[in-house]
C-alpha positions as CSV (number, residue, x, y, z in Angstrom):
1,X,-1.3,-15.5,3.0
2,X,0.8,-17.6,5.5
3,X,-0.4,-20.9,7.3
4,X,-1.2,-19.0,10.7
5,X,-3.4,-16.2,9.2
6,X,-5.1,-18.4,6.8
7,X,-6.3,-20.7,9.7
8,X,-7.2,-17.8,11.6
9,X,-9.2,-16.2,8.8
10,X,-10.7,-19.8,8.3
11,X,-11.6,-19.7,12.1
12,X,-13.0,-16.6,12.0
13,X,-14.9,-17.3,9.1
14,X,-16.4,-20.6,10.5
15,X,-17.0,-19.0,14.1
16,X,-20.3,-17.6,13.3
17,X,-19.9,-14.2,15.0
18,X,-22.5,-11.4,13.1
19,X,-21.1,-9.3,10.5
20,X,-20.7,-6.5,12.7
21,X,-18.8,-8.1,15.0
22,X,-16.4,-9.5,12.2
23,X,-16.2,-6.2,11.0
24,X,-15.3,-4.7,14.5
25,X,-13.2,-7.4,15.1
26,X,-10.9,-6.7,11.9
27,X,-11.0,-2.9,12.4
28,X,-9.7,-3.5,15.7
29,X,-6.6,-5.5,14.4
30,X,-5.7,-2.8,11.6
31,X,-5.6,-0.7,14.6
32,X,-3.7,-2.7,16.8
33,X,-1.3,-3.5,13.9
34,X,2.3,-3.0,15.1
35,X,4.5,-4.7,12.1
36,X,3.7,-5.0,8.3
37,X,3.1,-8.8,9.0
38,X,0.0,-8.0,10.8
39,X,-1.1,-5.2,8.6
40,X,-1.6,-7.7,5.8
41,X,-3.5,-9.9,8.8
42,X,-5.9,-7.5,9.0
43,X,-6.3,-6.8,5.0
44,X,-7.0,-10.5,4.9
45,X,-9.5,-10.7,7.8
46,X,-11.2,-7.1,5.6
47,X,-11.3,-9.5,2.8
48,X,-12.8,-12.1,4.8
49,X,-15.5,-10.0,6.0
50,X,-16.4,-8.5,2.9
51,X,-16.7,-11.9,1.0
52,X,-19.1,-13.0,3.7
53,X,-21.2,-9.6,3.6
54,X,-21.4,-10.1,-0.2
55,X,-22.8,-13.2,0.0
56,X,-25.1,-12.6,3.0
57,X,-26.7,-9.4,0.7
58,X,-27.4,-11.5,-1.9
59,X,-28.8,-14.5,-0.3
60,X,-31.1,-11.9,1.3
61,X,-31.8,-10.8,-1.9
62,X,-32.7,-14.1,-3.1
63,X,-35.2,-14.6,-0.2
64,X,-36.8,-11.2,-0.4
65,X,-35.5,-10.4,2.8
66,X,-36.4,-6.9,4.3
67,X,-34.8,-4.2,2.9
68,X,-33.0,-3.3,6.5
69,X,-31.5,-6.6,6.7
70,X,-29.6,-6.2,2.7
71,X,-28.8,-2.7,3.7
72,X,-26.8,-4.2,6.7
73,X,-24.8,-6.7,5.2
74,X,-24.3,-3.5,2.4
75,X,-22.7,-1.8,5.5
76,X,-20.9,-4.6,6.4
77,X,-19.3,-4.9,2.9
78,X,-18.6,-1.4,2.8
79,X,-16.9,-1.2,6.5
80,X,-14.7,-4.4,5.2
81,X,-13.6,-2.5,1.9
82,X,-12.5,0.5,4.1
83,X,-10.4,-1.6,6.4
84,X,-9.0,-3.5,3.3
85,X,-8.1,-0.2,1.6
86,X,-6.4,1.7,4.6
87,X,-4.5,-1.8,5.2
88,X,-3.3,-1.8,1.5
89,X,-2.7,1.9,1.9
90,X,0.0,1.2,4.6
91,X,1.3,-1.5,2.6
92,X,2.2,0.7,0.1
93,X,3.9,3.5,2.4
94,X,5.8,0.8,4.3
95,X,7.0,-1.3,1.0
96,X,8.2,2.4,-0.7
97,X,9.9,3.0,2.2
98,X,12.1,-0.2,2.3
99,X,12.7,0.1,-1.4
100,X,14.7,3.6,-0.6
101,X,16.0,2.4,2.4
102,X,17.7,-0.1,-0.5
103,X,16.3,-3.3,1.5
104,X,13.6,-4.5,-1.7
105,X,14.6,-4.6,-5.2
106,X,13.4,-1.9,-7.5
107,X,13.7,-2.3,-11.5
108,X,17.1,-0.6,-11.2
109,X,18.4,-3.7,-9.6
110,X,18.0,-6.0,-11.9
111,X,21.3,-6.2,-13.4
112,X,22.8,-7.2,-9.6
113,X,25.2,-9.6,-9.3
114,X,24.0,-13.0,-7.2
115,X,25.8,-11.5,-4.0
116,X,24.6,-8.0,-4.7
117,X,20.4,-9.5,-4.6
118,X,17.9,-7.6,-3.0
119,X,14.7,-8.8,-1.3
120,X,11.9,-9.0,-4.7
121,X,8.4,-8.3,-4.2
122,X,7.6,-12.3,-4.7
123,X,10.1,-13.0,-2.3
124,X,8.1,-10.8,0.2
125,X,4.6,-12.5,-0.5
126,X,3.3,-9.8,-2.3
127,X,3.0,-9.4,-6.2
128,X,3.7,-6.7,-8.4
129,X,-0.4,-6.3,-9.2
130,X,-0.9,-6.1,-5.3
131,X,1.8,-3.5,-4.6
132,X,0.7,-1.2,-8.0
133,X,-3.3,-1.5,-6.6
134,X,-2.1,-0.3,-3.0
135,X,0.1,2.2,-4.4
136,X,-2.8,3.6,-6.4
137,X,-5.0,3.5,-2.9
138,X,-2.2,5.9,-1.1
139,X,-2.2,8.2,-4.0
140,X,-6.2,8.6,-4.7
141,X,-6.4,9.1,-0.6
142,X,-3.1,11.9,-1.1
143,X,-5.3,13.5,-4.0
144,X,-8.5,13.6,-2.7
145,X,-8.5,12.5,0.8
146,X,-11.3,10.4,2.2
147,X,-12.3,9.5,-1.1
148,X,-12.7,5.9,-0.6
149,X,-14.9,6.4,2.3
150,X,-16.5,8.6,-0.1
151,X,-17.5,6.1,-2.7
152,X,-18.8,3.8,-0.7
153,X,-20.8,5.8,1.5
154,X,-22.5,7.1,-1.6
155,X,-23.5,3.3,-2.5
156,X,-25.0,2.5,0.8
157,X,-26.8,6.1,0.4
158,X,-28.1,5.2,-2.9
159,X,-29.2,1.5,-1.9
160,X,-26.5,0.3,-4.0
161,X,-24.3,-2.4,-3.1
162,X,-20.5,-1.2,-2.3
163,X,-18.2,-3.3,-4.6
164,X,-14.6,-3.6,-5.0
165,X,-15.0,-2.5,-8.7
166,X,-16.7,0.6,-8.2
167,X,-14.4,1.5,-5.9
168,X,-11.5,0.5,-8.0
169,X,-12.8,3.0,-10.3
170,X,-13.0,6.1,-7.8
171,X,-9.1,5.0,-7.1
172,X,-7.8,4.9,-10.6
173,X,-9.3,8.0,-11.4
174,X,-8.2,10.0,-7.8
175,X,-4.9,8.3,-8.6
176,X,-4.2,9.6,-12.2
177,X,-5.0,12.9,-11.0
178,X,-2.3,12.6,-8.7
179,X,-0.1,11.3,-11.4
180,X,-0.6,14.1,-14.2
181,X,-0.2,16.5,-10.9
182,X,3.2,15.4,-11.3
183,X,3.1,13.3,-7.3
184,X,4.3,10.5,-8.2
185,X,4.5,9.4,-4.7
186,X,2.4,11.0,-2.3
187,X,3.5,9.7,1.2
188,X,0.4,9.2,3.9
189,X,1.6,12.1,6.9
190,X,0.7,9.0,9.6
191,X,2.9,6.7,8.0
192,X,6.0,5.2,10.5
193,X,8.2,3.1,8.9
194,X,8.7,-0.6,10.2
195,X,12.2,-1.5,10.3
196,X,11.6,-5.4,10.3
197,X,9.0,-5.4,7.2
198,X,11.8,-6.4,4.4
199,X,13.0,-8.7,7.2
200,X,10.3,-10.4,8.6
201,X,8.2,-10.6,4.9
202,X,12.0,-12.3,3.6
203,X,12.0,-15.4,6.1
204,X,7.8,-15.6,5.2
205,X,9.1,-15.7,1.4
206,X,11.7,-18.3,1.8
207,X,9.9,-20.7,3.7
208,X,6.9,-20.5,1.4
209,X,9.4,-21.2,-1.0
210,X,10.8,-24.3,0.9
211,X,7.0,-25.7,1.7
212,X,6.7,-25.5,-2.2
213,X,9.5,-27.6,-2.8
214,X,8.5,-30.7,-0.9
215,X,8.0,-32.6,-3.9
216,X,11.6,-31.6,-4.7
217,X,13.1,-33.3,-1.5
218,X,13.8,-36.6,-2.3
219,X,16.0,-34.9,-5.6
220,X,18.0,-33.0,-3.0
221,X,18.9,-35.6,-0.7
222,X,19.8,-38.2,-3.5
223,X,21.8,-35.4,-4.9
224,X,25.4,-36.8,-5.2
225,X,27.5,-35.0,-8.4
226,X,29.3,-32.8,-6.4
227,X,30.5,-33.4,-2.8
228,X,31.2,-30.3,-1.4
229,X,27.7,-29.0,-3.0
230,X,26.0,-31.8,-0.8
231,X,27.7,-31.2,2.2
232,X,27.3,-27.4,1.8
233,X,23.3,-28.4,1.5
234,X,22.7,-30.7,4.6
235,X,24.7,-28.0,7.0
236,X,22.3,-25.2,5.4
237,X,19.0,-27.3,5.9
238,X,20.4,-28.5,9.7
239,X,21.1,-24.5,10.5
240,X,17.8,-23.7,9.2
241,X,15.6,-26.7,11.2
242,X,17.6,-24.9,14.4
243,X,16.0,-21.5,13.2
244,X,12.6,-23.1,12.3
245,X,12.4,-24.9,15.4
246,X,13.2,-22.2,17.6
247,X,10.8,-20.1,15.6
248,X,8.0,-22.5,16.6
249,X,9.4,-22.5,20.0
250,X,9.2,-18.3,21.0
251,X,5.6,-18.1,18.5
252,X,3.9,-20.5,20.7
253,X,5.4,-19.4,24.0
């Protein structure tokens, strides 16, 4: 999770909207989704959402709170895990995609030479638990579509609270179905591909990268063994302040 989305999730957390209005409000930016970037957005804001439901239920639980006001924070957390699951559905289609299109490293690649390096899933923000868990989420839906819907509208039928564990469940199970039906890669028929993902997710990846490294700084800059290394260094950090500052400059326009 990035700076920007983790102070809008904060803010949307603090802002003290209902649950249904937190749910509408991340449905609506799956929806409006237009880049990969903003996909995971909205799987965080789900998350969000469905953290808050969770603990809403069982504070109401706690207090011996009506029975309509637990089932609606039960809705709530099962709206959020439907959002979070079609999110990490399109993650999966788009991240398959740019590993065919030769843009992210697949196991194949490992033996590259330094010049021949493709994007890696950590370099992309992502990690390789993350992308197997979405993966499974696109082939359960290919093998028995709607069945994530399914689950969870079974719990809220049966009182039940809708958890992400139960539903991992349904998923692993749809998904190895899939598998021994010899689809190893079912592709979602809506899926369009995003062009920019292995791009955009890159430049996320490397700055994270560089904001990790600020305890490193002063080591860099005292660095003096070799010359043309340090030379080499302060023109690469100048040419990327331009590109971070001119970043900040068209995000805030």
């Amino acid at each position: 999770m990035n700076a920007h989305t983790g102070n809008m999730i904060a803010r949307m957390a603090a802002s003290g909207q209902s649950l249904p209005d937190l749910v509408s409000r991340a449905s609506r930016a799956l929806a409006e989704a237009q880049s990969s970037a903003e996909v995971l957005e909205a799987r965080d804001m789900a998350s969000v959402v469905y953290d808050a439901a969770k603990k809403a239920a069982r504070m109401a639980q706690a207090k011996g709170a009506h029975d309509a006001l637990i089932a609606a924070a039960h809705r709530a957390q099962a709206d959020a895990l439907l959002i979070e699951s079609e999110a990490k559905r399109r993650l999966a289609d788009e991240y398959d995609a740019a590993q065919e299109r030769g843009e992210v490293a697949t196991k194949a690649d490992q033996n590259l030479l330094p010049d021949q390096k493709k994007v890696t899933v950590v370099e992309l923000g992502l990690t390789h638990k993350q992308v197997h868990e979405a993966r499974q989420i696109r082939d359960a839906e290919v093998a028995q579509p709607g069945i994530v819907k399914e689950t969870l509208d079974k719990a809220i039928s049966e009182r039940r609270e809708p958890t992400r564990a139960e539903l991992q469940r349904s998923i692993v199970a749809a998904a190895s179905q899939a598998m021994r039906g010899g689809s190893r890669k079912p592709r979602n028929p809506d899926y369009k591909p995003d062009p920019f993902f292995a791009k955009i997710a890159h430049f996320s990846g490397i700055c994270e990268e560089i904001g990790a490294s600020i305890d490193m700084v002063e080591r860099f800059a005292a660095y003096t063994e070799i010359e043309s290394t340090r030379n080499r260094l302060r023109r690469n950090v100048a040419a990327a302040l331009l590109t971070l500052r001119r970043f900040e400059e068209v995000s805030h326009a």
